[in-house]
N, C-alpha and C positions, 0 to 999 in steps of 0.2 A: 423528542425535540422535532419542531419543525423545520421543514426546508427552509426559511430564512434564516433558521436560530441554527443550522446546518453551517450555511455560508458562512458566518462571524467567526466561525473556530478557526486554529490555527490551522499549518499541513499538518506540525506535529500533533494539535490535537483528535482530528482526522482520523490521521493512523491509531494513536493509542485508543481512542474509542472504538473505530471497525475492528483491529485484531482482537482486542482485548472482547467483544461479543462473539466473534467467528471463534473463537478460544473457549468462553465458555460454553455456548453451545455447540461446539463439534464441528464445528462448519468448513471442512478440511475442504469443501468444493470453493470455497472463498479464500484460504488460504494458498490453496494449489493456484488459484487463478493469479494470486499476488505473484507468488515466484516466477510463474508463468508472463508476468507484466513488466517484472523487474528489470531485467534485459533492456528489452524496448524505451523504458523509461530512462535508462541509463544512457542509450545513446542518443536519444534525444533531449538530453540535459550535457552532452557533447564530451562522453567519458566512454566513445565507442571500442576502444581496446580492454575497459573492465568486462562490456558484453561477452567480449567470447570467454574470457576468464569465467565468467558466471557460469555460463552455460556447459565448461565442462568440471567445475567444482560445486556441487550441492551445499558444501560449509559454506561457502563465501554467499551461495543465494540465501540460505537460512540465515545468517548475519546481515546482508542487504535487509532483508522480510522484517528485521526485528528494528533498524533504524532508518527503514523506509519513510520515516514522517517530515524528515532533518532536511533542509536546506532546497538545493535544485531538483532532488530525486522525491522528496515529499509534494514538492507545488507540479511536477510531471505526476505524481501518481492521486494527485485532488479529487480530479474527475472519477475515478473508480473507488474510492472510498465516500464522496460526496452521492454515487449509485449505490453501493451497499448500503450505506445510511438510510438513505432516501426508503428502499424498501425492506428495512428491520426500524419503525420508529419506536420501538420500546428501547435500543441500543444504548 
């Protein structure tokens, strides 16, 4: 797909396409960077007390990773799945 046919998706369609490639090809450098983003995203979607929750439970980031596409935390995390996209267009 191209970068305009990129932009038209949802956040949730977004997420389900980048993990759902990072997943099939192995791509734990794309998935590590998500949990890695998730935090950040969180409080900048103004849920700054889940940050440090996340940051010292690995469950709850793996939970965030898997319904990262949903709501305020999907349209903060756009930008870095609309980059993944961007450079796997076979996704």
């Amino acid at each position: 797909m191209d970068a305009t046919g990129l932009e038209t998706l949802s956040d949730s369609e977004l997420h389900e396409r980048a993990v759902r490639y990072a997943v099939r090809h192995g791509d734990l450098g794309f998935l590590w960077n998500l949990l890695k983003v998730i935090p950040a995203a969180e409080a900048a979607t103004g849920h700054a007390s889940e940050t440090t929750a996340d940051l010292t439970r690995v469950s709850a980031l793996l939970s965030d990773a898997m319904t990262a596409g949903e709501g305020n935390l999907g349209a903060a995390l756009r930008p870095v799945y609309l980059e993944y996209l961007r450079e796997h267009p076979d996704a």
